[in-house]
N, C-alpha and C positions, 0 to 999 in steps of 0.2 A: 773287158774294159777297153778304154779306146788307145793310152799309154802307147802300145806296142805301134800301133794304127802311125800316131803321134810321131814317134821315132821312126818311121819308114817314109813320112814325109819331109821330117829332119834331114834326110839321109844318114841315116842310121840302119843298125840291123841288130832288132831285139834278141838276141840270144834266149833269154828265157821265158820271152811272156809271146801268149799267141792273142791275136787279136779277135775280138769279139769272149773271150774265155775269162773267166773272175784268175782273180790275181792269187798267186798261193805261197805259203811259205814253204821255203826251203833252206835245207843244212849248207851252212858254209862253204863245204865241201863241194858240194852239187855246185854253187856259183863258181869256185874255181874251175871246176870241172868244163864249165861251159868258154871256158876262156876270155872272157868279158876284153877288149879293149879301153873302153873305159866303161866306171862304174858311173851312172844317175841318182842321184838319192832324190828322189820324190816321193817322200813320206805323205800319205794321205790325208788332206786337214790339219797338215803343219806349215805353219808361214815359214821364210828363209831360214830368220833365227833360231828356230825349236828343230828344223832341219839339220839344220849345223851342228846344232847340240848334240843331237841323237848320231849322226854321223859320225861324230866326234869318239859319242861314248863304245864305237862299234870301228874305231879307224884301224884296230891291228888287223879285223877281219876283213873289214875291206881292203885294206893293203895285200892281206895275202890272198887275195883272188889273183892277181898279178897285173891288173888293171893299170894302163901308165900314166892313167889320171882320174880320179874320183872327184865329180861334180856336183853340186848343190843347189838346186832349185827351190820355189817356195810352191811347196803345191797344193795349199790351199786357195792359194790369189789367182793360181793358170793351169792347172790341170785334175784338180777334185770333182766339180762342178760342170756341169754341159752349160753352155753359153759362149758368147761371143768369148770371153777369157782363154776362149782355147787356143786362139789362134794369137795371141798374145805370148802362152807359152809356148806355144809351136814356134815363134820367131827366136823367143829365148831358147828353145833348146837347141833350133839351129845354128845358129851364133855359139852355143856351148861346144857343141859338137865340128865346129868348122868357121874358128874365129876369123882366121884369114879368109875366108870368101865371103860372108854371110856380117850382114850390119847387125849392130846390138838390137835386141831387141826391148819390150820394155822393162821386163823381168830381172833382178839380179843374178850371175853367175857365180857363185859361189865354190872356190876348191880347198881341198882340203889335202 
């Protein structure tokens, strides 16, 4: 998936996902493990709100990654789909990731 790609343009550094490789699930454990800085929640084919929700219903675990901020994007609308939209959410996750340097993008940032 491109995700990983996405975040390294951001200026980011995906901890768990490699680029070009499908996406896999893993135990809670393993994402603490990996020591996340912040967490991304970009649920597959979920708009911001169904985002948030599921984030939501999932916040003790993400908190205890130790992550010092868990963020929230829509990623059906800018990172599901190959199209121009990509680079839409590539602005929004720059701006999530580095609000003080980088203009909003068009995407909502969402924390939780």
């Amino acid at each position: 998936h491109w995700t990983p790609q996405l975040i390294d343009l951001a200026g980011g550094f995906d901890v768990l996902g490699f680029a070009g490789e499908a996406s896999e699930q893993m135990a809670w454990d393993l994402v603490a493990a990996a020591k996340p800085e912040v967490v991304v929640c970009i649920p597959c084919g979920y708009d911001a709100e169904e985002a948030l929700r599921q984030a939501r219903l999932h916040e003790a675990d993400l908190r205890a990654t130790g992550a010092r901020e868990i963020i929230v994007l829509d990623g059906s609308a800018y990172f599901s789909r190959p199209g121009p939209r990509l680079i839409d959410g590539l602005e929004t996750l720059a701006h999530a990731l580095h609000p003080a340097a980088v203009p909003a993008g068009p995407g909502e940032v969402l924390a939780i």
